[in-house]
C-alpha positions as YAML, in Angstrom:
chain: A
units: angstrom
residues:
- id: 1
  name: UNK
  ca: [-19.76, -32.18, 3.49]
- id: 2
  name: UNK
  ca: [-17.65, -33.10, 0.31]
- id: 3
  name: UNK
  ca: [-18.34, -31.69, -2.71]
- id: 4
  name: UNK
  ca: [-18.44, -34.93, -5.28]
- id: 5
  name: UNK
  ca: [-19.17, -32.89, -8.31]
- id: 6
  name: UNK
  ca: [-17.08, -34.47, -10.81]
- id: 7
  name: UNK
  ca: [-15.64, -31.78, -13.85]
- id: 8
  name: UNK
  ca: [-15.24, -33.83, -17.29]
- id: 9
  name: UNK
  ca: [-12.33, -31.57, -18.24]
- id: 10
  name: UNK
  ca: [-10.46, -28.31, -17.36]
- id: 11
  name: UNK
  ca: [-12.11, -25.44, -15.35]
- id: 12
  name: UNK
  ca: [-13.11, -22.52, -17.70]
- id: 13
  name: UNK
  ca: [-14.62, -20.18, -15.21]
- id: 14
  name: UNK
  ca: [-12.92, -18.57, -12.84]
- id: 15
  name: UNK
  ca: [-13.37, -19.63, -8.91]
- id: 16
  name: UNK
  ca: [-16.26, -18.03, -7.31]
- id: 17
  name: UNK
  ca: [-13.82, -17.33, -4.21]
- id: 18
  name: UNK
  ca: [-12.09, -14.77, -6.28]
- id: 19
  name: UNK
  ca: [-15.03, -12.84, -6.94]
- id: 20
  name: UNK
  ca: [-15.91, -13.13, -3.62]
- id: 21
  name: UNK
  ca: [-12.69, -11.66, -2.98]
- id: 22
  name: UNK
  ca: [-13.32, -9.15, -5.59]
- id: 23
  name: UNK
  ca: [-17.07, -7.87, -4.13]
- id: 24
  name: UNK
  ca: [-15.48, -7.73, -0.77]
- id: 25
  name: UNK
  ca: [-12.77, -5.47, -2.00]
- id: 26
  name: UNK
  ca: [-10.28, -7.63, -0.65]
- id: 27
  name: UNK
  ca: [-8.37, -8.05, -3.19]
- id: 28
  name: UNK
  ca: [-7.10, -4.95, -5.10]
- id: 29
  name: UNK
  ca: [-6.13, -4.05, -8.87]
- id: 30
  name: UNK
  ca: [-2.85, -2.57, -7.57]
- id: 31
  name: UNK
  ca: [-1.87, -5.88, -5.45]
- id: 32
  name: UNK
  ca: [0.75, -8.17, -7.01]
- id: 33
  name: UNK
  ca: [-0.99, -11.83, -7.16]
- id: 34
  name: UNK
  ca: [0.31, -15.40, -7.69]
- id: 35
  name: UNK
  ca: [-1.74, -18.51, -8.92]
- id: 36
  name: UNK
  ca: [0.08, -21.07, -7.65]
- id: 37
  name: UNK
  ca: [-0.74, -24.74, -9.19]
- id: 38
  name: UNK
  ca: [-2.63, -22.81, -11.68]
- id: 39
  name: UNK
  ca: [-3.76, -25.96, -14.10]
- id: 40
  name: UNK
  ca: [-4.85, -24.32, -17.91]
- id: 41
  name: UNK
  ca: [-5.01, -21.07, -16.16]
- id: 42
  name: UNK
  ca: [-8.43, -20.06, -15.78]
- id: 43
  name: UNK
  ca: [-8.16, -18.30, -12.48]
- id: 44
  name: UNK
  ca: [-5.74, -16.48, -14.41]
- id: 45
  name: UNK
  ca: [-7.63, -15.54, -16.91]
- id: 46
  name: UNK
  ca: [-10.81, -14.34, -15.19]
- id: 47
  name: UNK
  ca: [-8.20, -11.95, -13.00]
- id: 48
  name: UNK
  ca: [-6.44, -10.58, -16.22]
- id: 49
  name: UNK
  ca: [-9.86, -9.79, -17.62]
- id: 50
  name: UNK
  ca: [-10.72, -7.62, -14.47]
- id: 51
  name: UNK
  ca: [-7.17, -6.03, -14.91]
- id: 52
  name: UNK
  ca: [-5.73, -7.69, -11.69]
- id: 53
  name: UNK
  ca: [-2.26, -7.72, -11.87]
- id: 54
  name: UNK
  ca: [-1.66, -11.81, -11.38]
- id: 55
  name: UNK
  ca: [0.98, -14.17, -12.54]
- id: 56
  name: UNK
  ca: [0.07, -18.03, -12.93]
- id: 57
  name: UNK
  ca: [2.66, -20.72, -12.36]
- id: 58
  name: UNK
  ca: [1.97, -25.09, -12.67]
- id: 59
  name: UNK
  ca: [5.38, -26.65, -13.29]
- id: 60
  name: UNK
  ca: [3.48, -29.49, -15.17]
- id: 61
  name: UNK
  ca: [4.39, -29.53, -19.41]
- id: 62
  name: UNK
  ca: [0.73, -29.32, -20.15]
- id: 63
  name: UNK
  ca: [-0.44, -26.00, -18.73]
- id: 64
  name: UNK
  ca: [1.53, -23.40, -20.23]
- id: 65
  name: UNK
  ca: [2.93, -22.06, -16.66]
- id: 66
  name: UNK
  ca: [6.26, -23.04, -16.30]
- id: 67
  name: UNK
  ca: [8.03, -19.86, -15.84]
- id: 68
  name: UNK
  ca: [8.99, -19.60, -12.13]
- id: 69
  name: UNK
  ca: [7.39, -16.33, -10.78]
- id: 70
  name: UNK
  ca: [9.69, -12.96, -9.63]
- id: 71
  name: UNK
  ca: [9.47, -11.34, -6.87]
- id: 72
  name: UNK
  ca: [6.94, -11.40, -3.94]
- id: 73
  name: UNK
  ca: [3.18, -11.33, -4.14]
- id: 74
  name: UNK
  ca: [0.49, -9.46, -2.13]
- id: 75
  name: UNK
  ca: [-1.90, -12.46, -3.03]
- id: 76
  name: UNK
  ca: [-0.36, -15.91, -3.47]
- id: 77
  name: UNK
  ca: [-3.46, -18.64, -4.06]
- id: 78
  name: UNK
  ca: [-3.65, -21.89, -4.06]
- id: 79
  name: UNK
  ca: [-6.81, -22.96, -5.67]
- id: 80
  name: UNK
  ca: [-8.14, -26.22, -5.34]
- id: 81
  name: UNK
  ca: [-4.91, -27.46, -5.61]
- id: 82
  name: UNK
  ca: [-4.87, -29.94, -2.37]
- id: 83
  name: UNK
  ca: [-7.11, -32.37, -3.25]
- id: 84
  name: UNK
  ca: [-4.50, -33.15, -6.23]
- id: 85
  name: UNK
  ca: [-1.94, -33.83, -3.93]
- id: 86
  name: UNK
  ca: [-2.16, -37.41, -2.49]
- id: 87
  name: UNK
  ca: [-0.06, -37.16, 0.26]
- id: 88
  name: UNK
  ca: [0.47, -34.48, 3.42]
- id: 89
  name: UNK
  ca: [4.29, -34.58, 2.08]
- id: 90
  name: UNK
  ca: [3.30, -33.31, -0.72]
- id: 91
  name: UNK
  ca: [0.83, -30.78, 0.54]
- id: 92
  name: UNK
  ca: [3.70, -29.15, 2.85]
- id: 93
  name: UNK
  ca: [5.88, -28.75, 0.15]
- id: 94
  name: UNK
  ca: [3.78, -27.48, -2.19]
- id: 95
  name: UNK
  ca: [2.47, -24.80, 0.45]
- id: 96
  name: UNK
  ca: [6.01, -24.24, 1.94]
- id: 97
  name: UNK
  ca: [7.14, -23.44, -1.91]
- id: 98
  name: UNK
  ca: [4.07, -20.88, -2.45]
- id: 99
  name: UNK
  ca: [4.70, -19.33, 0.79]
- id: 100
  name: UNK
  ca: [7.84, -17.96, -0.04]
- id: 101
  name: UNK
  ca: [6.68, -15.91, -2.36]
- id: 102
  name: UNK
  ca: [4.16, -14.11, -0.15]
- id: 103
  name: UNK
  ca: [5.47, -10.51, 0.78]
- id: 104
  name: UNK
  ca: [5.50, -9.33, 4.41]
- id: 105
  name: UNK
  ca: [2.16, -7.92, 4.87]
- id: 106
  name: UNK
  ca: [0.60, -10.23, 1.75]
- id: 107
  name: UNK
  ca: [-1.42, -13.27, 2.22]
- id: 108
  name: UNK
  ca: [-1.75, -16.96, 1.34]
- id: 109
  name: UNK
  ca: [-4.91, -17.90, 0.38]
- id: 110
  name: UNK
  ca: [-6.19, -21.34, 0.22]
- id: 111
  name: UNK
  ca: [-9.36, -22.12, -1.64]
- id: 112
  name: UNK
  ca: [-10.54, -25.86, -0.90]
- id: 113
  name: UNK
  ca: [-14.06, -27.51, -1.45]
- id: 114
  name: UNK
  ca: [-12.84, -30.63, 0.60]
- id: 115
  name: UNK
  ca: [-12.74, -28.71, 4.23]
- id: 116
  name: UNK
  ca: [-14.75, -31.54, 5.98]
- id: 117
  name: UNK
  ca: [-11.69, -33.72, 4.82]
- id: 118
  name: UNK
  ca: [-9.28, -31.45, 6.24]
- id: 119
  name: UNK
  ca: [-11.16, -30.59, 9.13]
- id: 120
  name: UNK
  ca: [-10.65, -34.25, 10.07]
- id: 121
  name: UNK
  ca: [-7.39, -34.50, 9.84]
- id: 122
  name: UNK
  ca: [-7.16, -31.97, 12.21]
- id: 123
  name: UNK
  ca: [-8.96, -33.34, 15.07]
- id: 124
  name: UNK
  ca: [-11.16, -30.67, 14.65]
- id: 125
  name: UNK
  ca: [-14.84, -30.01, 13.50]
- id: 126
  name: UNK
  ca: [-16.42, -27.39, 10.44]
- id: 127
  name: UNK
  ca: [-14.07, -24.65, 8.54]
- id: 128
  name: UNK
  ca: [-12.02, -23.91, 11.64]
- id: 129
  name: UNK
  ca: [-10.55, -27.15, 11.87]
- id: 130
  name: UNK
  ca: [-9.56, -26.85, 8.09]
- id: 131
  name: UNK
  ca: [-7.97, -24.11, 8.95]
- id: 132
  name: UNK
  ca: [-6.16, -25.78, 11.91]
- id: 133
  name: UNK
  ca: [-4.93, -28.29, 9.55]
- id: 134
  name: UNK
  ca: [-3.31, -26.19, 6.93]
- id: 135
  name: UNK
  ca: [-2.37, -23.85, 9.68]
- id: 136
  name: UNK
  ca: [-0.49, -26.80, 11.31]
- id: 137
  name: UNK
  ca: [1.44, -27.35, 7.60]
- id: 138
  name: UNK
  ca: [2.65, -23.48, 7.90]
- id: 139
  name: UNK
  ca: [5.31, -21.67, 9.93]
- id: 140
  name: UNK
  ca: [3.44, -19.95, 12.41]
- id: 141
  name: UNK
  ca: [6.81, -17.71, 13.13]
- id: 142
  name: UNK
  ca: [6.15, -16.23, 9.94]
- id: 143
  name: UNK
  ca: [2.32, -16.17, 9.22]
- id: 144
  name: UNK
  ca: [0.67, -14.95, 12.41]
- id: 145
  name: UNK
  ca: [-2.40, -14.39, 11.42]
- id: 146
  name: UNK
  ca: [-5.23, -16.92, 10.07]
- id: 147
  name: UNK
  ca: [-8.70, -17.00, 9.60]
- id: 148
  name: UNK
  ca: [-11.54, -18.62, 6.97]
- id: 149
  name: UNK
  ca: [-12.79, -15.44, 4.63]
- id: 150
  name: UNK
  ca: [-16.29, -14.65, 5.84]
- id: 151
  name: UNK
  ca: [-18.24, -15.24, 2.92]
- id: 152
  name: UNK
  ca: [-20.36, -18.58, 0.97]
- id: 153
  name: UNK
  ca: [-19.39, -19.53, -2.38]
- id: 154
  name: UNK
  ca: [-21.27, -21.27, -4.93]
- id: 155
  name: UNK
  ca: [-19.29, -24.43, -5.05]
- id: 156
  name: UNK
  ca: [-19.06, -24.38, -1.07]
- id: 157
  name: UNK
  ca: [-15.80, -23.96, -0.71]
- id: 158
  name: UNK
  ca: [-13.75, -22.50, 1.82]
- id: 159
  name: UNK
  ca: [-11.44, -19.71, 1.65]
- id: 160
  name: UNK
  ca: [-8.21, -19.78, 4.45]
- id: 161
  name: UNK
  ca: [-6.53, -16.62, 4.70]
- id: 162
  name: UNK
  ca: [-2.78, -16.98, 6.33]
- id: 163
  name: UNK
  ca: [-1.09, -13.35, 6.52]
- id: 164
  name: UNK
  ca: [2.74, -13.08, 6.54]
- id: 165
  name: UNK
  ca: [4.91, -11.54, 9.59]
- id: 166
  name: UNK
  ca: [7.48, -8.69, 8.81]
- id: 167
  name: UNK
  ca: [5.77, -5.92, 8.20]
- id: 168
  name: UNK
  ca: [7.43, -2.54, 9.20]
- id: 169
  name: UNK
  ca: [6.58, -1.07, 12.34]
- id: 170
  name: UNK
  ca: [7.39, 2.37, 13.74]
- id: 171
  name: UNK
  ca: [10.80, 2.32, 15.30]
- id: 172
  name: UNK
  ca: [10.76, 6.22, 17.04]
- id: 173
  name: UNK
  ca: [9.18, 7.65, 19.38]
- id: 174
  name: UNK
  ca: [5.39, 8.78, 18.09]
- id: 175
  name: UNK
  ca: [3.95, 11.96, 19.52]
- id: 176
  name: UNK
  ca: [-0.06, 12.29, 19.02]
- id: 177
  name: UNK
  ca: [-0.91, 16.27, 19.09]
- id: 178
  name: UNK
  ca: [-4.56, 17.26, 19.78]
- id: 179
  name: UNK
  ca: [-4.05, 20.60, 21.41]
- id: 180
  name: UNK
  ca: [-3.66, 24.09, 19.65]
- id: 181
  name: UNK
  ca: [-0.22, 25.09, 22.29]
- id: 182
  name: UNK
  ca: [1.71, 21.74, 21.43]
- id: 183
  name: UNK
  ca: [0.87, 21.96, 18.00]
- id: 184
  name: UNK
  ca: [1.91, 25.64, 17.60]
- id: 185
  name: UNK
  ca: [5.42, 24.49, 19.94]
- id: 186
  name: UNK
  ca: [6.09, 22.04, 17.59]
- id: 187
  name: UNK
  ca: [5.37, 23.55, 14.50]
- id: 188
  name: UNK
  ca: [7.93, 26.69, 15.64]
- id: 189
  name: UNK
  ca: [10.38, 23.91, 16.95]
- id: 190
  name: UNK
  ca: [10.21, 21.70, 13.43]
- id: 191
  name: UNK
  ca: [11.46, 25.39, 12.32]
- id: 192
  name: UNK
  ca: [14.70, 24.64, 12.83]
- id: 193
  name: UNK
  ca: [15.12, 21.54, 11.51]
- id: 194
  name: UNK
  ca: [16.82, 21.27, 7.95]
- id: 195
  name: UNK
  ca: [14.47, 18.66, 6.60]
- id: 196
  name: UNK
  ca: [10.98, 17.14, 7.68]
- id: 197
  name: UNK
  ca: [9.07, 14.65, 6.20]
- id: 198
  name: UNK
  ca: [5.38, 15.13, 5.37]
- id: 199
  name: UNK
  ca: [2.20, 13.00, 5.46]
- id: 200
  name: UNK
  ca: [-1.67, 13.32, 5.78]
- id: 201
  name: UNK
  ca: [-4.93, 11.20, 6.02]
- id: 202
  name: UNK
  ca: [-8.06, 12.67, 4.87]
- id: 203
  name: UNK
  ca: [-11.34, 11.36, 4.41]
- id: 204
  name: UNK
  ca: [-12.17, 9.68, 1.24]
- id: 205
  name: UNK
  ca: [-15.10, 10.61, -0.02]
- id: 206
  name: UNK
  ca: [-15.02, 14.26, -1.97]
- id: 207
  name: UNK
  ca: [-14.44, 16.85, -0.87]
- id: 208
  name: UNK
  ca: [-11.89, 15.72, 1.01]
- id: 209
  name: UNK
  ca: [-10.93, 16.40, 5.19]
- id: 210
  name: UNK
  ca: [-8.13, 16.76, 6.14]
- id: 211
  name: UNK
  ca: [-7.80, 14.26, 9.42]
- id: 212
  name: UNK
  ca: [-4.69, 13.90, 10.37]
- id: 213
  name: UNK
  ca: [-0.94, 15.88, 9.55]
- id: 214
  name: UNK
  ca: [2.18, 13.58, 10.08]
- id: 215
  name: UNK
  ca: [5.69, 15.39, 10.66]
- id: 216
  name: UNK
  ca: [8.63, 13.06, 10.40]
- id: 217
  name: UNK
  ca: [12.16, 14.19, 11.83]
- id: 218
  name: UNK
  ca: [15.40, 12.12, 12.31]
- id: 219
  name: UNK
  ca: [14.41, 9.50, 15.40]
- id: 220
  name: UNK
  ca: [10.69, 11.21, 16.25]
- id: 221
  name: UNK
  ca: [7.68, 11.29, 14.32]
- id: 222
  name: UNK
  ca: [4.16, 13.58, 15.15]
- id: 223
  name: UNK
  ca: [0.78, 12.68, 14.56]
- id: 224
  name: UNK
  ca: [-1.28, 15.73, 14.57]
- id: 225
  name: UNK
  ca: [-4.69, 15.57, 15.20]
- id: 226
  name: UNK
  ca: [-5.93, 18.34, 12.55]
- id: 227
  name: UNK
  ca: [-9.58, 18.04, 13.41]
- id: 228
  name: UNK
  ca: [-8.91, 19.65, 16.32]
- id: 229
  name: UNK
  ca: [-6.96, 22.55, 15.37]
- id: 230
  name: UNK
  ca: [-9.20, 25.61, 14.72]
- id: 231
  name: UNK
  ca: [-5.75, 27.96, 13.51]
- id: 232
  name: UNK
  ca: [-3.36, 26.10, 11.12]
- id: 233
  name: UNK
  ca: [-1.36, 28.99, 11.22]
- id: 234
  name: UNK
  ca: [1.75, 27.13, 13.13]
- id: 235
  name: UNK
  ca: [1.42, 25.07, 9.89]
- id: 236
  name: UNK
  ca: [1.44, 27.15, 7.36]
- id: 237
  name: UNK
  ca: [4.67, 29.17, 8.85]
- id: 238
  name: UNK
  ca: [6.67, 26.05, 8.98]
- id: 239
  name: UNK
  ca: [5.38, 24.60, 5.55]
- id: 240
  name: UNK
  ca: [5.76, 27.78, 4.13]
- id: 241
  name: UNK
  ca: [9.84, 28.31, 5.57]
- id: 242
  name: UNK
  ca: [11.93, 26.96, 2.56]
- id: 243
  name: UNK
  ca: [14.77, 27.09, 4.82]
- id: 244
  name: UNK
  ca: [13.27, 23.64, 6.13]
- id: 245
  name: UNK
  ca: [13.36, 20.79, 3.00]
- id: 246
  name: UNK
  ca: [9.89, 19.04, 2.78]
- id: 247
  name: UNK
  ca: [10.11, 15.32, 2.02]
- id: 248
  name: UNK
  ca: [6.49, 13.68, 0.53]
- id: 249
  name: UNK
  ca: [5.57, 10.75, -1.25]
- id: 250
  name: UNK
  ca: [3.07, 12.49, -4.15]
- id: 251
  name: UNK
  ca: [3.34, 15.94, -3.30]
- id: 252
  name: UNK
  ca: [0.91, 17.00, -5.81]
- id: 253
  name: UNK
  ca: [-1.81, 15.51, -3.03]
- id: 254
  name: UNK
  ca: [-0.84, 17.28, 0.04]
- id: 255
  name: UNK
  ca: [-0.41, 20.36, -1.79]
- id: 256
  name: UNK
  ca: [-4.22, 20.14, -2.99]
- id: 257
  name: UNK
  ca: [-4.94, 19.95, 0.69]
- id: 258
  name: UNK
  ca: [-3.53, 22.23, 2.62]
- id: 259
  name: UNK
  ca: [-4.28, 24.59, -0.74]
- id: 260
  name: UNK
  ca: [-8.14, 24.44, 0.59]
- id: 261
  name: UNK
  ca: [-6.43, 25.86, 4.22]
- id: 262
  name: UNK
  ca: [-4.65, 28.74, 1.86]
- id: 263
  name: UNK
  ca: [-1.16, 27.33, 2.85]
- id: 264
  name: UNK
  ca: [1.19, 26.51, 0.17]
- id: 265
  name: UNK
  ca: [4.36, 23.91, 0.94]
- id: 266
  name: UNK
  ca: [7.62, 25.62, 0.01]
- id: 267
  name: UNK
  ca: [11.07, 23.47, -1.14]
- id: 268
  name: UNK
  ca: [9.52, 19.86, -1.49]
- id: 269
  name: UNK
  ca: [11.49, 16.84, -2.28]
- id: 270
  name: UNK
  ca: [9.07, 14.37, -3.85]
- id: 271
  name: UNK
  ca: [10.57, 11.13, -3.55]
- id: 272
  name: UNK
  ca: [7.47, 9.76, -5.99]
- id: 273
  name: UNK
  ca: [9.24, 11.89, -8.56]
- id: 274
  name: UNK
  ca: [12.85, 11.34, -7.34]
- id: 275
  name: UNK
  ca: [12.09, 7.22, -7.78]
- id: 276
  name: UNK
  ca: [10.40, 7.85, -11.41]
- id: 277
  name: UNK
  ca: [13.96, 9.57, -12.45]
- id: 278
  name: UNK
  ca: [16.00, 7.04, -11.17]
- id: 279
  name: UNK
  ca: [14.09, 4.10, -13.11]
- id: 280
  name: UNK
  ca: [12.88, 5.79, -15.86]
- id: 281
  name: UNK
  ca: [13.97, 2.63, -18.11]
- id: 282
  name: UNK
  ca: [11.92, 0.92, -16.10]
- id: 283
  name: UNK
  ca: [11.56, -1.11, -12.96]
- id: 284
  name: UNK
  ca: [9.85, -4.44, -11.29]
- id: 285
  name: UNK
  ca: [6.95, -3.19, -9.25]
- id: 286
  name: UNK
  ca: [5.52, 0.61, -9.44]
- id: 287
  name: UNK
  ca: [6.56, 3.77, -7.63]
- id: 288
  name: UNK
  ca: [4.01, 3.63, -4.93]
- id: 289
  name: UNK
  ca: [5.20, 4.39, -1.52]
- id: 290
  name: UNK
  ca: [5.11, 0.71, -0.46]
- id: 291
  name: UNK
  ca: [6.71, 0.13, -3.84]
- id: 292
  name: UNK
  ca: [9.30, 2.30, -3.12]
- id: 293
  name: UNK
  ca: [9.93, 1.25, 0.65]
- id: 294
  name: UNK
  ca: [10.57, -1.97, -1.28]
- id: 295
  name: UNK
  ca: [13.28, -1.84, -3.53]
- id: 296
  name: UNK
  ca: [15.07, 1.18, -2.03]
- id: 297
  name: UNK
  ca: [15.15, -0.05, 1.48]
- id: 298
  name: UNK
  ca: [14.12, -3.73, 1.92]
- id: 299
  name: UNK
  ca: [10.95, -3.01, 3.85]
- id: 300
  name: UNK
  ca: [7.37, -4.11, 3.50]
- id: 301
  name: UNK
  ca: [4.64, -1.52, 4.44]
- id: 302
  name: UNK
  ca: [1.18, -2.30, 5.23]
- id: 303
  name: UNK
  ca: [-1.26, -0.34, 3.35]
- id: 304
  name: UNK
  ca: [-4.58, -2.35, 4.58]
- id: 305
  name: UNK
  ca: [-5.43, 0.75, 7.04]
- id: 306
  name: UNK
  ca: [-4.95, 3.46, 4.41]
- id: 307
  name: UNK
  ca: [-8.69, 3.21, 3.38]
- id: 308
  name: UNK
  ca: [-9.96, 2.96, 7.53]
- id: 309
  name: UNK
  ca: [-12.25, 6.05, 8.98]
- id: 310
  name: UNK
  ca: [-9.58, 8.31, 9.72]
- id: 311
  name: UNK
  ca: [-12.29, 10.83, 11.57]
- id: 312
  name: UNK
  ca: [-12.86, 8.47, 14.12]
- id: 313
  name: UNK
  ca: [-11.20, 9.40, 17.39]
- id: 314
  name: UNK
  ca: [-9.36, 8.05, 19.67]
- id: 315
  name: UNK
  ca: [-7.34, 6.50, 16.38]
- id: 316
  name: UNK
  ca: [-6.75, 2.25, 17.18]
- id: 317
  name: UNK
  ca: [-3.00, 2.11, 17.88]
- id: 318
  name: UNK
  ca: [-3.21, 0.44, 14.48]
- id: 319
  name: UNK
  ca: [-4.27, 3.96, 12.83]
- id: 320
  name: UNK
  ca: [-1.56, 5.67, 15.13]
- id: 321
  name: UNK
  ca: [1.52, 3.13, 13.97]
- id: 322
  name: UNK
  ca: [0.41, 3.50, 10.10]
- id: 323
  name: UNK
  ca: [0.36, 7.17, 10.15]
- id: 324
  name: UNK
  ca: [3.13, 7.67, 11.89]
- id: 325
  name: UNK
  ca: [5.10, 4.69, 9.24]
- id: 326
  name: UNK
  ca: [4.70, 6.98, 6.07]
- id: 327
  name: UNK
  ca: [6.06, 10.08, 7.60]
- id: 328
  name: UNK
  ca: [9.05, 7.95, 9.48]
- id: 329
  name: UNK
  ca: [9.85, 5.75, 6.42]
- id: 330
  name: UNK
  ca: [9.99, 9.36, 3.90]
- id: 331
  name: UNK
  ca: [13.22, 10.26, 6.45]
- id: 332
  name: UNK
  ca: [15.23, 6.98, 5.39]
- id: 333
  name: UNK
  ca: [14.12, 7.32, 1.77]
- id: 334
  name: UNK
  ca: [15.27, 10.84, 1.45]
- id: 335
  name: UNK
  ca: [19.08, 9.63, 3.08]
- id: 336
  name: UNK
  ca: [18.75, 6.55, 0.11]
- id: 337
  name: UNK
  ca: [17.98, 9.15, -2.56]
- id: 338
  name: UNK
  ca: [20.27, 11.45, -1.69]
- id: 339
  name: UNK
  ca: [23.45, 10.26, -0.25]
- id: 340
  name: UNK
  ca: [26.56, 12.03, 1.52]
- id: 341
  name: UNK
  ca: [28.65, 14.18, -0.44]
- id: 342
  name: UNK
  ca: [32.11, 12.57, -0.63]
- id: 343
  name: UNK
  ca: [34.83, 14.60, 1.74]
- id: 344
  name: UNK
  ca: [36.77, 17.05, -1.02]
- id: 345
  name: UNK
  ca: [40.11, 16.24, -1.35]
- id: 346
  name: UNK
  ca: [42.32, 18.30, 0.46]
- id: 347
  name: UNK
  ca: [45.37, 20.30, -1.52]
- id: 348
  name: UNK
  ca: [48.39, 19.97, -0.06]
- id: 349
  name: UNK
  ca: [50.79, 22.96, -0.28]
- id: 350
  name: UNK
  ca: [54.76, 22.32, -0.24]
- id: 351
  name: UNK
  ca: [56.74, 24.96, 1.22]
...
């Protein structure tokens, strides 16, 4: 069913899609987000008031948004912005333009009270076929994923999620470890290796557990599983060697947790601290690891499973690939950070 309720001027409340979004922790105050077709702004607003981080952009001389937006966007929406577009021309370019400034990893999100409309023009019946219609406006190469939020708003209107392609995916070989002998082999082995890059998931709640401890080496990465290890001892020797160069993202966190397994981390390379040198005038985006990946080496992390129930075992593939990400991705930052030393000239000696 349409919604007919007719507005006699601008929106000043924010749509209730957003706090939808907002309740079901979907959205995040650290994500990047883009109202796109923004009108007077008020979508903006109610997000700036909740300290989202959100950018609003309408072309049109009346709105105060003409400033074309920088960067990519975890969040790009689209609110109630395709019933004001007359013709499916329109609504493809429009979409195609706000698309592009989705991240890998980020979504689109359109927010429509006029899916029975859509859902016709699809061929299709309810919310899915609305979906099938704007899905059918989209590259599918580069959103593969799509699905209608699972929630009710007030003003009955859908929400259509469309997640972007291109997120970065393990490219070594990943080793899973949940016995004490190949644990303590590999911990003697990573002994010899002149730097190693460092990662762990924990639980959330306090005090923390320490779940899983990710070792990352040129072309392999490990995934330990730590709840099975009764003797960290393997560990400690090797984080304790300062012969081997320790590369973490936030090293004030890991050290706090193997602390409560009294093992200290000797010669660290923080690359958080590292990135907060190198743009300490200042720099688009923050100094989180997915931050980072970004402007140092052109890649898009996914962050979504950093939050999942890291005690549960077996670990989803899912779990397995975004462990082993951090630790492999903390290799290629440390080569970015620090690269070779130029070859010293030679003197050359006459007779």
């Amino acid at each position: 069913m349409l919604d007919q309720k007719k507005t006699t001027g601008p929106r000043t409340e924010g749509a209730p899609a957003l706090q939808k979004l907002a309740e079901s922790r979907l959205i995040d105050s650290h994500d990047r987000m883009l109202c796109y077709g923004c009108g007077y702004g008020a979508d903006v607003s109610w997000l700036r008031a909740r300290k989202f981080h959100v950018q609003g952009y309408d072309p049109h001389p009346p709105f105060g948004f003409s400033e074309l937006p920088a960067g990519k966007f975890d969040w790009v929406f689209l609110i109630y912005l395709m019933s004001r577009l007359k013709t499916e021309e329109q609504r493809r370019a429009a979409i195609t333009r706000a698309a592009g400034y989705v991240r890998p990893g980020g979504y689109l999100a359109i927010v429509t009270r006029h899916w029975a409309q859509w859902a016709a023009g699809s061929g299709l019946e309810g919310r899915e076929g609305a979906l099938a219609y704007f899905r059918g406006l989209l590259d599918a190469a580069i959103f593969d994923e799509a699905k209608v939020a699972d929630f009710e708003t007030d003003d009955r209107a859908v929400c259509l999620l469309f997640r972007r392609s291109g997120i970065y995916q393990p490219r070594h070989p990943v080793e899973w470890i949940a016995d004490q002998e190949t644990m303590d082999a590999v911990c003697t082995l990573l002994r010899g290796e002149p730097i190693l890059a460092l990662d762990v998931e924990t639980t959330l709640g306090e005090p923390r557990t320490l779940c899983t401890i990710q070792l990352g080496i040129a072309g392999r990465t490990y995934v330990i599983d730590a709840l099975a290890m009764k003797d960290l001892r393997a560990v400690q020797r090797l984080l304790e060697d300062s012969a081997v160069e320790k590369i973490i993202h936030n090293a004030q966190f890991e050290e706090q947790m193997f602390a409560k397994h009294g093992i200290r981390i000797h010669n660290v390379f923080d690359t958080l601290i590292v990135s907060r040198k190198k743009h300490r005038k200042g720099v688009e985006g923050g100094h989180k690891l997915d931050d980072v990946c970004e402007r140092e080496l052109g890649i898009y992390l996914d962050k979504t499973l950093q939050t999942s129930d890291w005690t549960t075992r077996p670990l989803s593939p899912a779990q397995l690939a975004y462990a082993a990400v951090d630790a492999e991705v903390l290799v290629d930052l440390y080569r970015a950070f620090t690269p070779p030393k130029p070859p010293e000239t030679l003197s050359l000696f006459g007779d």
